[in-house]
KOLGU-314989 format. One record per atom (N, C-alpha, C, O, CB): x, y, z. Coordinates in steps of 0.05 Angstrom, whole numbers, plus 5000, padded with zeros to 4 digits. Glycine has a CB too. Example, Ala and Ser with C-alpha at 12.3 -4.5 7.8 and 13.67 -1.06 7.14 Angstrom:
KOLGU-314989
526448865156;524649105156;526449345156;528549345169;522649115181;525749555142;527349795143;525850015157;526850235161;528249885114;
//
This chain:
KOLGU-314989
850976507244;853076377228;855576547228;855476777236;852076337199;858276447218;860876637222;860976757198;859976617180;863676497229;861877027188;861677177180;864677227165;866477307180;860377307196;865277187140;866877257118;866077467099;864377457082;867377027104;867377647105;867277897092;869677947057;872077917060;868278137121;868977987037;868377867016;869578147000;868378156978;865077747013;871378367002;871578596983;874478536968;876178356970;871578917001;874178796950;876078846933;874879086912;872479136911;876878586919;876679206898;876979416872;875279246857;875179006860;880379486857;872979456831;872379346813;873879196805;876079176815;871779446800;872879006781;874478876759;875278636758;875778486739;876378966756;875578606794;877978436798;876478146810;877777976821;880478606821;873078136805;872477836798;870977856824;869277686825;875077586794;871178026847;869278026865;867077886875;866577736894;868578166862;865877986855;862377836851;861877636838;859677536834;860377986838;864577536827;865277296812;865177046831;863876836830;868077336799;867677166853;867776986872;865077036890;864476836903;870377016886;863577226892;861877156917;858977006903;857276866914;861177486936;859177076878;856576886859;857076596858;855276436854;856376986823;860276496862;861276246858;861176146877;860675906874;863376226850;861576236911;861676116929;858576096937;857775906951;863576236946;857076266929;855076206942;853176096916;851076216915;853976456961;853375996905;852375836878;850375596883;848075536874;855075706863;852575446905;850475206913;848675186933;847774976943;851674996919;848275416940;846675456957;843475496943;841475466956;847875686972;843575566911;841375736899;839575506905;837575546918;841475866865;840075306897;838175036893;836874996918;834674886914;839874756884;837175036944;835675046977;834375286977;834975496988;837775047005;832175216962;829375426959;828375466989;827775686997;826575276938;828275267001;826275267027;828875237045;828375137067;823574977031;831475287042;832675177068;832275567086;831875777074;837274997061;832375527112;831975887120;833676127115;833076367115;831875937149;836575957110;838676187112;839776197074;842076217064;841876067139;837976187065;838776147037;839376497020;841576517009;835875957022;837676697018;838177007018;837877147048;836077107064;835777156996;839977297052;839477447074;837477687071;835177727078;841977527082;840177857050;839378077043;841478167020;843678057019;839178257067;840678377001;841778396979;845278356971;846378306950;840878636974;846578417003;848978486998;849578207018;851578267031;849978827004;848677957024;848377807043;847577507026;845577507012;846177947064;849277237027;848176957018;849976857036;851676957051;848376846985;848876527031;849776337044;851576177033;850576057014;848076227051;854876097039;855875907031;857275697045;856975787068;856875977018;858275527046;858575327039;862275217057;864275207042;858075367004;862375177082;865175007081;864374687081;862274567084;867275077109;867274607077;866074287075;868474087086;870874097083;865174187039;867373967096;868873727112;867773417095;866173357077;867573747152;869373277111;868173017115;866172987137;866273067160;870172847120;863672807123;861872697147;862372417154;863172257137;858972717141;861872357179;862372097190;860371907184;860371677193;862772107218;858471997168;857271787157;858471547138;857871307137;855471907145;860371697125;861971367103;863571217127;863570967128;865271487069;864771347143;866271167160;864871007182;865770797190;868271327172;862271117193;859970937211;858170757186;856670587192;857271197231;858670817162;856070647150;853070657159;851370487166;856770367153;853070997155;850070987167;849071267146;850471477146;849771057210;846271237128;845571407119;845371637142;844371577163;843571327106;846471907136;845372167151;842272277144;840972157127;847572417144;841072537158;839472617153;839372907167;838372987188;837772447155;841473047142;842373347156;840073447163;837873387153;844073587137;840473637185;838673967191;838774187182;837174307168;838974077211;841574257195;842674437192;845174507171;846574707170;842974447212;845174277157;847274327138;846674137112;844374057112;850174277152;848374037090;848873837077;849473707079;850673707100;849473827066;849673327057;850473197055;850473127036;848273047029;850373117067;853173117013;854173026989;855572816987;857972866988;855373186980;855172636984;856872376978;859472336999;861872276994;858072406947;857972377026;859972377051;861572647054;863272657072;862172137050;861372817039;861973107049;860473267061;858473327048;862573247034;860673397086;859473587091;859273827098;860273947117;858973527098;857373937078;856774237077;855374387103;853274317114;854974277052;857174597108;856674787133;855675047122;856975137102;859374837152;853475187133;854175407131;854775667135;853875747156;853975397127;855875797123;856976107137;855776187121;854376077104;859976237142;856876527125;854276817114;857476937108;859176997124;851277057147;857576947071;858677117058;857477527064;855177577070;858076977029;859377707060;858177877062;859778037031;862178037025;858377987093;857978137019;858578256992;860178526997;858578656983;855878306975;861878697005;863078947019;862879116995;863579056973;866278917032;861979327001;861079536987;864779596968;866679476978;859579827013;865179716948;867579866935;868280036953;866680126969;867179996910;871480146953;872480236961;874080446951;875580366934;872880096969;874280666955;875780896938;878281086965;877881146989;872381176922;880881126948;882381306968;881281466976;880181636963;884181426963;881481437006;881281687021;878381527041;877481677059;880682026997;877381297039;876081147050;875781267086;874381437098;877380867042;877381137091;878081207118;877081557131;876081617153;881381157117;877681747107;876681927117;873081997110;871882187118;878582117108;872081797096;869181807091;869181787062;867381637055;867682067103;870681877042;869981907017;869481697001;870381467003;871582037007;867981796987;865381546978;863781386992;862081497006;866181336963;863981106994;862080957008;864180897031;863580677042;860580696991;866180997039;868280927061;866680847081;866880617087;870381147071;864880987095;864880967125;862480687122;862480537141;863781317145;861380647109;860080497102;861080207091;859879997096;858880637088;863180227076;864780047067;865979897092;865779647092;866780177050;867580037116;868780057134;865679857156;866479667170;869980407137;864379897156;862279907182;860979587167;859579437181;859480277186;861479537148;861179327133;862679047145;862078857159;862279407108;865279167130;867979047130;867578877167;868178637170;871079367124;866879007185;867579047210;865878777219;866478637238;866679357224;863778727203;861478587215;862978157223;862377977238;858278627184;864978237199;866277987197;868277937218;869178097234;867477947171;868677697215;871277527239;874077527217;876477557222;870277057251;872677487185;875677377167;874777567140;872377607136;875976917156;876577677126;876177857099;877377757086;879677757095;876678107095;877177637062;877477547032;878577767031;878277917050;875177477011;879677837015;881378116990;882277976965;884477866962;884978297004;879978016946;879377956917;881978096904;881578336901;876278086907;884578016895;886778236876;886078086853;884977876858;890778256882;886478156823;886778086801;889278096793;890478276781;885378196788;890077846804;892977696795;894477766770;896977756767;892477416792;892777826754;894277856731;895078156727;896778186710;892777746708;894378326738;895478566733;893878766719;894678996718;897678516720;891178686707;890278786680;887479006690;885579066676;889378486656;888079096721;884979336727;887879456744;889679326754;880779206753;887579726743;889780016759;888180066786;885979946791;889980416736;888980196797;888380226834;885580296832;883980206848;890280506854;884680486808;881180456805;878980246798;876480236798;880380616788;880380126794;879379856774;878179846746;876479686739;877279716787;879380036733;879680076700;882179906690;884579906694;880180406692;879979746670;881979646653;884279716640;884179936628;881179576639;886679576639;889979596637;890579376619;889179176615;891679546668;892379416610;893879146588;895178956624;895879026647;898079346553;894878716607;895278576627;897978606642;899778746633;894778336619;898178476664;902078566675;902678816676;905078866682;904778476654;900579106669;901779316675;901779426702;903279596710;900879476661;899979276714;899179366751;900979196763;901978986754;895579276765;901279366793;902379066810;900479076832;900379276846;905879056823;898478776837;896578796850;897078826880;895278896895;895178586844;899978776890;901478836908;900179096918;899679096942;904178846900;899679306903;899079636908;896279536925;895679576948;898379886873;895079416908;891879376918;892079286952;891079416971;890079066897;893279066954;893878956984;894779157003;894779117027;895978746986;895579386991;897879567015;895979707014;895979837034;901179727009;894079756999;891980066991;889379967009;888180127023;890680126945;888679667009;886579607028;886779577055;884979637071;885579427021;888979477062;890779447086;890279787097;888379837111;894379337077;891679937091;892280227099;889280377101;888680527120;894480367076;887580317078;885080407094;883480327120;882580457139;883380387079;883680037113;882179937147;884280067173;883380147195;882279497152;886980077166;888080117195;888280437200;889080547221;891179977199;887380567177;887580827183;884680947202;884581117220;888180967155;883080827192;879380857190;879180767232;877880867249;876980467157;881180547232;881480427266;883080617281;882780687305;883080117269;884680687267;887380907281;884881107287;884181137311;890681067253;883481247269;881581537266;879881377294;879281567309;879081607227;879281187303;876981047328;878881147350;878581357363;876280617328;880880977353;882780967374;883781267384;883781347408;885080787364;884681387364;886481667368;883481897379;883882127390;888481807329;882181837376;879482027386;879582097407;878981917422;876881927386;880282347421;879982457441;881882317462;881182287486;877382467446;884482217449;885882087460;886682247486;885982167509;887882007442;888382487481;888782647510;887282597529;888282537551;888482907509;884982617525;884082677550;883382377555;883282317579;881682897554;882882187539;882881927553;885581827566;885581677585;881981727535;887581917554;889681797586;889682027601;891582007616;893481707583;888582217605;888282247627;886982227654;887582277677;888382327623;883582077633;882181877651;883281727663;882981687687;880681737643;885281567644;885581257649;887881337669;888081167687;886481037619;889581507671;891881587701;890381687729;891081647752;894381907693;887681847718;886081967747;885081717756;885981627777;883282217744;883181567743;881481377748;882381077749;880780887747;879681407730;885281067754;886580877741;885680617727;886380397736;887880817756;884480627709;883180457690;884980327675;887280407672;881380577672;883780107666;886379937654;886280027625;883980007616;886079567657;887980107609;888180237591;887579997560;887780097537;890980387597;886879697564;886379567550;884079507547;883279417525;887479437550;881679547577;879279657577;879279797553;878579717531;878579807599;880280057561;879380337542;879380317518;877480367502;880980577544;881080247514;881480127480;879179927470;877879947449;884779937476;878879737486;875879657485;873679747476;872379717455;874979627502;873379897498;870180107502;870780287468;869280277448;870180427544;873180437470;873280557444;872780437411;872180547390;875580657445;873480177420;873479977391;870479837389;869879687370;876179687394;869279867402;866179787410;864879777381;865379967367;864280047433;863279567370;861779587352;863379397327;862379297307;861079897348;866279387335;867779267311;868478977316;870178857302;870379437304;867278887335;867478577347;870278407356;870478157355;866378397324;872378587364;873678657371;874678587398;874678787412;873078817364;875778367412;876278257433;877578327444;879578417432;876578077434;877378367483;879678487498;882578337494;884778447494;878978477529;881678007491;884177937490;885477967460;887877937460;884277657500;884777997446;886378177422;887878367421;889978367408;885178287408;886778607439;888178857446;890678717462;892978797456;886179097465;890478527480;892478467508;893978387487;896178487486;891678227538;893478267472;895678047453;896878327440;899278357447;893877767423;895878537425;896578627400;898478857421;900778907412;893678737376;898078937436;900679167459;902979027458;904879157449;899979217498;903478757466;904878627468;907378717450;909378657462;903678417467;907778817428;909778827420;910379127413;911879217396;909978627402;908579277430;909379647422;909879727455;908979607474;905779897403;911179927455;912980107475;910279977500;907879957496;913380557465;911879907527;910479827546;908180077559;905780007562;912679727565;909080377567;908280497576;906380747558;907080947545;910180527590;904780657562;901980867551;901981077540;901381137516;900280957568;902981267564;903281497554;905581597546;905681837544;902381627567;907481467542;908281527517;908481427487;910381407471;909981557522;905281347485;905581257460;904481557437;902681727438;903580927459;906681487418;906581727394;903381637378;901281527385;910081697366;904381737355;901981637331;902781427327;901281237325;901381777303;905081407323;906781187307;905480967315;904080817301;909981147313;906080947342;905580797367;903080607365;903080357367;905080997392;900380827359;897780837358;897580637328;896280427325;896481177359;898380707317;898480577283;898880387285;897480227272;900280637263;901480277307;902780007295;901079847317;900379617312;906779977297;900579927334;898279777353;895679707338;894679487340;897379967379;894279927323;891779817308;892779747289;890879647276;889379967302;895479727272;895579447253;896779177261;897679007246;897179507228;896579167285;897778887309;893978807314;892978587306;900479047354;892778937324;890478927333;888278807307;886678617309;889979207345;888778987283;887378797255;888578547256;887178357261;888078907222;890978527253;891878207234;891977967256;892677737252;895778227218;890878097284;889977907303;887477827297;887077627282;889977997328;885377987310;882778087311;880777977284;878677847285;883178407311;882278077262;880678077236;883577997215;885278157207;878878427230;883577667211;885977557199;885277577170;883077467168;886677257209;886177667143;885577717115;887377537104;889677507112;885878007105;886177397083;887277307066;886977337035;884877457031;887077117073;888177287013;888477406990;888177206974;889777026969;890577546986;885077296962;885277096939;885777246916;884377426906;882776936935;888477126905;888877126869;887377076855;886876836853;890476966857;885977226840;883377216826;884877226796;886777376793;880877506835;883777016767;884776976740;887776876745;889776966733;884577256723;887676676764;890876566760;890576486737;892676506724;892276346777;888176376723;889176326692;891076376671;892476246655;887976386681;890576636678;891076826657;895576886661;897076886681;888377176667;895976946631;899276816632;900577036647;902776966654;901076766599;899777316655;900677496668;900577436705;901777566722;898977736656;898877196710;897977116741;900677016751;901477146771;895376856746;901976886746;904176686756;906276836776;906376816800;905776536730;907476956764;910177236767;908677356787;909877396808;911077496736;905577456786;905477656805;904377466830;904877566852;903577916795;902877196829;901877066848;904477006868;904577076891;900376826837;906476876854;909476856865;910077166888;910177166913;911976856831;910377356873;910277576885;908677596906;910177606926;909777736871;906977616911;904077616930;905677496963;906177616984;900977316913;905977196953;906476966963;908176986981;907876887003;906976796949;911777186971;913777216979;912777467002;914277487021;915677256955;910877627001;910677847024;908777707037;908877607060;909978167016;907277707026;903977537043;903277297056;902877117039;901877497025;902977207086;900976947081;898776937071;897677137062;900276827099;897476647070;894776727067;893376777039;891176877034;894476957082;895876667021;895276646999;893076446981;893376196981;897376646992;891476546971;889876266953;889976346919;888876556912;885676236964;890976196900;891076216870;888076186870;887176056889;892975976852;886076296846;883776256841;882776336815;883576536803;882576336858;880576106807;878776326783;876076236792;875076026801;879376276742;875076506783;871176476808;869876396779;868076236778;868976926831;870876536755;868876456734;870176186723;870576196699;868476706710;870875976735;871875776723;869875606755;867675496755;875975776716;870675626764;867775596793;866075576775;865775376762;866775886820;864475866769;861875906770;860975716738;858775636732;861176256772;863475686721;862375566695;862375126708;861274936697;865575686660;863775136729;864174786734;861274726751;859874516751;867574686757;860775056770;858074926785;856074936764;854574736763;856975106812;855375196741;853375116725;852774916710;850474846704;853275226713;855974746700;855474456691;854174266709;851874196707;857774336684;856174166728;854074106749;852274086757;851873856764;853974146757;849774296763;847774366758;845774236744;843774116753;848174536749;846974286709;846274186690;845173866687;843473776672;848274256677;846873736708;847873416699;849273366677;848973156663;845773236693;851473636670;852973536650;855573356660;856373146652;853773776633;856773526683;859173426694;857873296729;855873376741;861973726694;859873076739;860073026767;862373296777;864273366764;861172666773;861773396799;862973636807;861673736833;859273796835;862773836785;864173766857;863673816877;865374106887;867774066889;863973586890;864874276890;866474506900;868774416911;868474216925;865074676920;872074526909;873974456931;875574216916;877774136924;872274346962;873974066888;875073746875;876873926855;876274156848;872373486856;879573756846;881173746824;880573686800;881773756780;882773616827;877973516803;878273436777;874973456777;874073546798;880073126771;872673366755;870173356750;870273106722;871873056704;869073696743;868173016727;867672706704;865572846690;863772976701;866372326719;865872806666;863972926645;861672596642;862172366637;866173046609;859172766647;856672596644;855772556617;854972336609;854572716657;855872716607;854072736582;854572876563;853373086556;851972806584;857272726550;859372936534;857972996508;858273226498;862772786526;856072786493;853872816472;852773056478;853273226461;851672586471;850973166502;850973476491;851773716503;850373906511;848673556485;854973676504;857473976504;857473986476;857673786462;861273946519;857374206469;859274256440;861074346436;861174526453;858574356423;863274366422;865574366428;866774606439;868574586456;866574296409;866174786433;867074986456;866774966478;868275056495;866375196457;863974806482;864574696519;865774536530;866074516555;862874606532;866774386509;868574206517;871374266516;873074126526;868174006503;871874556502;874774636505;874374776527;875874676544;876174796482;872775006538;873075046562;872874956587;872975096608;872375136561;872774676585;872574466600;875974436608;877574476626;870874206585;875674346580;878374206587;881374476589;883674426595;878873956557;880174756581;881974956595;882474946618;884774976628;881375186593;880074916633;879774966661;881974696671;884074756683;875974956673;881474456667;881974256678;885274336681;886474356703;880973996661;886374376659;889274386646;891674676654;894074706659;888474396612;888974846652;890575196670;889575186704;891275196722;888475616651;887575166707;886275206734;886474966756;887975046774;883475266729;885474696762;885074486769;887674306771;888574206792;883374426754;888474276744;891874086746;894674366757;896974306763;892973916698;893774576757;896274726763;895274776800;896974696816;896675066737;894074846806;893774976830;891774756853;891774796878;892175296821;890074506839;889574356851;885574356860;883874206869;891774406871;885674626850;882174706855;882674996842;884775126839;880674736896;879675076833;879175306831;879575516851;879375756846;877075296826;880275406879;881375606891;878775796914;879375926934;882875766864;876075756903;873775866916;873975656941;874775726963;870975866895;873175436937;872775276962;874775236986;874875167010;872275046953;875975306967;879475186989;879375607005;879775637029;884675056950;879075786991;878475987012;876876007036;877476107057;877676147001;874375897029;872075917054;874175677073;875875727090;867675777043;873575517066;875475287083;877175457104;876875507128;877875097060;879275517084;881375667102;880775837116;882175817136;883175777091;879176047117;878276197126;876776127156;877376277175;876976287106;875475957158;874175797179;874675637198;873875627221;873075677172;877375407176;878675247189;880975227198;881875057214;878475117181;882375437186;885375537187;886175757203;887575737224;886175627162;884975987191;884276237205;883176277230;884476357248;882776357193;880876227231;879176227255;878876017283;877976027306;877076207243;881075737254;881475537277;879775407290;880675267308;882475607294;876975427285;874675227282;874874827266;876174697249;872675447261;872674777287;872774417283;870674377275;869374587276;873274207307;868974147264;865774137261;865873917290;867973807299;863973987223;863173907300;862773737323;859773657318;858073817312;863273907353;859173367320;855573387311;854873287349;855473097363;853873027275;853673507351;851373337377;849873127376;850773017356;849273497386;847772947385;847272737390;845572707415;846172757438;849372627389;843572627406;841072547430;842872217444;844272167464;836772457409;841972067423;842471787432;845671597414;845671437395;839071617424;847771687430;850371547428;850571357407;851871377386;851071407452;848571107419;848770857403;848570937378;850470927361;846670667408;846171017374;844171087345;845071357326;844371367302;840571167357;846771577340;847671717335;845471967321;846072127303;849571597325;843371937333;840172007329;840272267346;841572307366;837671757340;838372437335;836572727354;833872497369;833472257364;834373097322;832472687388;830272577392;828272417372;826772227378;829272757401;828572577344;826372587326;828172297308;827472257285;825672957308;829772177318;830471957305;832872087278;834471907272;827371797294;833172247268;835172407246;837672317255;838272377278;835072767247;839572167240;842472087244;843872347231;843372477211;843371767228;845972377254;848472597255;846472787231;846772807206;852572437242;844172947252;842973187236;843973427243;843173617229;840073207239;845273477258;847473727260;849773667261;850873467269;847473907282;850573927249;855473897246;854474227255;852874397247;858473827193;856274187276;856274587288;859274607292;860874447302;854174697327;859774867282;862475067278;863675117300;863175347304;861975347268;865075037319;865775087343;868575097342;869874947327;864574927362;869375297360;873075367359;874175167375;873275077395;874175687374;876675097361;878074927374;878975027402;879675247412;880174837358;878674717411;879774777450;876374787464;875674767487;882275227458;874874837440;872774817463;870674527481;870474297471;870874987451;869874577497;869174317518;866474327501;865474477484;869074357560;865573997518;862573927517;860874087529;858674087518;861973677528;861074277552;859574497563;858974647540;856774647531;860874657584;861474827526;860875087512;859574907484;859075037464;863975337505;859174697484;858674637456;854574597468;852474677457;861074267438;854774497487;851074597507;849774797495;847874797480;851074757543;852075047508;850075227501;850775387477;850175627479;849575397523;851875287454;852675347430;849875237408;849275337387;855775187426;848274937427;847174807415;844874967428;842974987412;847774507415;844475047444;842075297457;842575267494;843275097511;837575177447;841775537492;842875667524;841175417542;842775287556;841376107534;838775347544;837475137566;839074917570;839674817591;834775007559;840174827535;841074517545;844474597558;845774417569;841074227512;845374787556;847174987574;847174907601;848474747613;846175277573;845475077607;844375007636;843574907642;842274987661;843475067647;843274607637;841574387635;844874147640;844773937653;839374387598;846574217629;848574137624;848873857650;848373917674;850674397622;849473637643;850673437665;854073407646;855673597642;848273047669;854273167641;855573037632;856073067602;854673227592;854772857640;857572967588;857972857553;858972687555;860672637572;859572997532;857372417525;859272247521;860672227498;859672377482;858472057524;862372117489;863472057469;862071877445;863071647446;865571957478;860471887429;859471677427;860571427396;859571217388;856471767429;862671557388;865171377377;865871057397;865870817392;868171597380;866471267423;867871007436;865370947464;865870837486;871871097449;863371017457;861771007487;861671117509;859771137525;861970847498;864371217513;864271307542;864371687547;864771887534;867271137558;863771627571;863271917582;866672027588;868571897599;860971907615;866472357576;868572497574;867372707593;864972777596;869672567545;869972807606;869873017623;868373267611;868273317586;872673087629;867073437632;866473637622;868673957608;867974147594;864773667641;870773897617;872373967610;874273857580;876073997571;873173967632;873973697573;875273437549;875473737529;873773917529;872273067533;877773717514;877973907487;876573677464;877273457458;881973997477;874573817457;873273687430;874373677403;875073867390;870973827425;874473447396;876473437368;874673457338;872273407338;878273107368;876273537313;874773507296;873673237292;874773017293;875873607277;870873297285;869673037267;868172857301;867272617301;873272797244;868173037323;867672887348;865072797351;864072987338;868173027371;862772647358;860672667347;858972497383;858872257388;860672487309;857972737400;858272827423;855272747434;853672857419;859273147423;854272637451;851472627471;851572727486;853172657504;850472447484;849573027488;850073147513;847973097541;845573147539;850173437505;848973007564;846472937578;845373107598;846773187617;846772707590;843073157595;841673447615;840973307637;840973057639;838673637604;840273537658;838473457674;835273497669;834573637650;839173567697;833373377686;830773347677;830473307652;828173287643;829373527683;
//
């Protein structure tokens, strides 16, 4: 599954958001990817399924189906805390760092409102500017990459001039373990001094922070936009940062527990929720209902959790859903299951890579694809669109 990496400073709602995103998952007792491991769950992007628009009950596999939405899923990763001086090991740095790395996209949890200091001790609200937090997490990862890269640098260009090696190799082989693509590096040189050796530190720095915001794209969720100190600094955020999302995880985690409940109708990612069974909220639940609806929901449009993973997947990463398909007509697996897989695949990719995406044999097995919207057979080459819903035909 793709991998969203999930940190931030105490305080600042963290585990708020990663208890919220991965919330609806608790109820799939028997599904396989339901706990990984302690610091490891499963959540949740969501599309539309083409079942309301074919008029055909589904019968997911590999994912959900909610009232024609469908749930995908990815592997949240919980990232250990972080303390200055990270990068050089102190505290759980190198660990924090070797974490962080495992992902394609990083969340960075700030508390919008101002009210936890660079340790994450509580502050009167508006006294922080969470701005610090973004520059303070930023500067550890690229310092922790700079410490990879700058390693025994001398004498590696001097390999790379005896042996004439391509010096975006090297950077490769050196970045090894952090998932980390050649064409990332080719992209991320692109805008620092052409010739190698003379690159300074400077040089080295501004290349591994070209090489992160390629490589490993972050976005910032505003965590307690509720709260009356969020606004001024979310604005702020917004004006330096892309990649912004307004959020509250415990306004999530209180709409999925209704939910849950069968108190409210409520889908992760919705504006609004219909109260079921207002006879038994009592009234404080019903004012925090209707807080949420009125600060959180009518101002920003969602809680802000769902619309992150989304982005993160679909924005960021630039991924489509695509469902495979035994039989076109029927839109069936062998075993008769209508549109029982939606798989994560990057945009631009063909009916081949989606083969062996679906497993390496039917890969190599590969003939043809059809379309099975419109019937007909598409090139093996065809860019696959969202929502494409694909027959792949093998040999034997």
């Amino acid at each position: 599954m793709l991998q969203i990496a999930v940190t931030g400073k105490p305080n600042v709602g963290k585990s708020s958001f990663f208890n919220s995103a991965t919330a609806s998952s608790v109820e799939m007792a028997n599904y396989p990817f339901t706990t990984i491991d302690a610091n490891k769950a499963v959540a949740h992007v969501i599309k539309d399924c083409p079942c309301k628009e074919l008029e055909v009950t589904c019968n997911p596999h590999n994912s959900i189906c909610k009232d024609g939405k469908r749930l995908l899923p990815i592997e949240l990763i919980d990232v250990a805390g972080l303390v200055p001086g990270a990068h050089e090991g102190k505290g759980l740095g190198n660990k924090f760092l070797d974490d962080l790395m495992q992902a394609k996209v990083f969340i960075h949890v700030v508390d919008a409102s101002g009210s936890t200091n660079i340790e994450g001790n509580p502050v009167d609200p508006g006294t922080h500017d969470p701005l610090e937090d973004i520059e303070f997490l930023e500067e550890e990862i690229v310092m922790w990459m700079y410490g990879i890269l700058s390693r025994n640098w001398v004498r590696l260009i001097r390999k790379v001039g005896a042996e004439h090696l391509d010096i975006s190799k090297v950077l490769f082989d050196q970045l090894s373990g952090t998932g980390i693509a050649i064409e990332d590096i080719i992209e991320a040189k692109r805008n620092i001094e052409p010739d190698y050796n003379r690159w300074d530190e400077e040089d080295l720095i501004e290349l591994t922070r070209n090489i992160l915001h390629i490589a490993k794209p972050m976005m910032i969720v505003a965590n307690k936009a509720d709260l009356p100190t969020s606004a001024e600094n979310i604005k702020k955020i917004k004006e330096k940062y892309p990649n912004v999302i307004p959020a509250s995880a415990e306004s999530e985690i209180a709409l999925v527990r209704a939910s849950e409940a069968g108190l409210i109708s409520y889908l992760s990612g919705d504006g609004h929720f219909e109260i079921l069974e207002k006879d038994k909220l009592n009234e404080n639940q019903l004012k925090a209902l209707e807080y949420i609806q009125t600060n959180i929901l009518d101002v920003y449009g969602s809680t802000g959790i769902q619309d992150a993973l989304n982005y993160g997947i679909f924005e960021l990463l630039r991924n489509i859903v695509v469902y495979p398909v035994q039989d076109e007509h029927k839109y069936t697996d062998q075993k008769g299951n209508v549109l029982p897989d939606g798989f994560l695949v990057p945009k631009g990719s063909n009916p081949r890579e989606l083969a062996y995406i679906v497993h390496t044999d039917i890969g190599d097995k590969f003939m043809h694809a059809v379309d099975a919207r419109k019937n007909m057979r598409v090139a093996s080459d065809y860019e696959l669109k969202d929502g494409d819903i694909i027959s792949i035909v093998t040999r034997g």
